[in-house]
C-alpha positions as CSV (number, residue, x, y, z in Angstrom):
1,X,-43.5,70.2,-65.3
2,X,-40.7,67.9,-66.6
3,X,-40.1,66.6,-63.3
4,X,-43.4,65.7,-62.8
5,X,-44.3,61.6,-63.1
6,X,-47.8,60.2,-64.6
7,X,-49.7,57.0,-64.4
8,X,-50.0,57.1,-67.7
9,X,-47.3,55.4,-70.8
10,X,-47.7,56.8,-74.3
11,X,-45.8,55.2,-76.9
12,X,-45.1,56.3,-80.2
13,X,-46.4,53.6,-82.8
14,X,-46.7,53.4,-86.3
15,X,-49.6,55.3,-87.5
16,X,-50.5,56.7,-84.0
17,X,-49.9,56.6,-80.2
18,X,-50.3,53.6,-77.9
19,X,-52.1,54.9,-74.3
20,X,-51.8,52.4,-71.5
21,X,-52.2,52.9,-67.3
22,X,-52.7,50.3,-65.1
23,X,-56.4,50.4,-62.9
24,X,-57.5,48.4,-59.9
25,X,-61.2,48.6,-59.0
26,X,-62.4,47.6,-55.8
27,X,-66.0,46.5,-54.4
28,X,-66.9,49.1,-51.7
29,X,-70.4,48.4,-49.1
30,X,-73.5,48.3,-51.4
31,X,-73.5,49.6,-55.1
32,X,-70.1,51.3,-54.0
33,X,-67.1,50.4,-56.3
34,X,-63.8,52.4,-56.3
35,X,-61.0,52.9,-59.2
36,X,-57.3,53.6,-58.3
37,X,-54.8,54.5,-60.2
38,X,-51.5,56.2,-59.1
39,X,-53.0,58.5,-56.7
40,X,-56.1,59.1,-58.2
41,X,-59.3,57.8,-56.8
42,X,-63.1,57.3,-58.3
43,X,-65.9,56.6,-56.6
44,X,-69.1,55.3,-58.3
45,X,-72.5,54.2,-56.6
46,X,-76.1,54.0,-58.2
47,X,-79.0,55.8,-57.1
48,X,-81.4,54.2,-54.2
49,X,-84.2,52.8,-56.8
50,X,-81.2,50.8,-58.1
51,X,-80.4,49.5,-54.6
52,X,-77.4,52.5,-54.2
53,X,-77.4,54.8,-51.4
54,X,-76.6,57.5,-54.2
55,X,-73.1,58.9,-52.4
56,X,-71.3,59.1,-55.6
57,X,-72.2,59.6,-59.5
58,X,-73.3,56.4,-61.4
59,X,-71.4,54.6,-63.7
60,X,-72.6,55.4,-66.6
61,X,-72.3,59.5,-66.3
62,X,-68.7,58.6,-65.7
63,X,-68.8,57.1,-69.5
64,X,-70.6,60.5,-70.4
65,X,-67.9,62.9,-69.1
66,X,-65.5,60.2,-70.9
67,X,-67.3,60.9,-74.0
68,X,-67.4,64.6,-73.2
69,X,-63.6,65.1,-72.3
């Protein structure tokens, strides 16, 4: 694992850590919209009675399994 890179910086700072990673989000056809970072990917899209084609979770259970993890 040491040779292995990461998107993500932490840096010591006084009294804790400092987290930071760089994200670029992209508007896909529709409700799409797309996060990349390194090489992960995210998808989100709402549902149809939001105007979505529901192809991907929402936004907001994304900010759930944040909470969650």
């Amino acid at each position: 694992m040491a040779n292995e890179t990461s998107p993500f910086q932490i840096t010591p700072v006084a009294g804790g850590f400092e987290l930071g990673f760089e994200v670029r989000a992209v508007k896909g056809e529709g409700q799409v919209k797309m996060a990349l970072f390194d090489h992960f990917e995210m998808l989100c899209d709402e549902g149809t009675s939001l105007g979505g084609a529901n192809s991907a979770p929402p936004p907001l259970a994304y900010f759930a399994a944040s909470i969650a993890f």
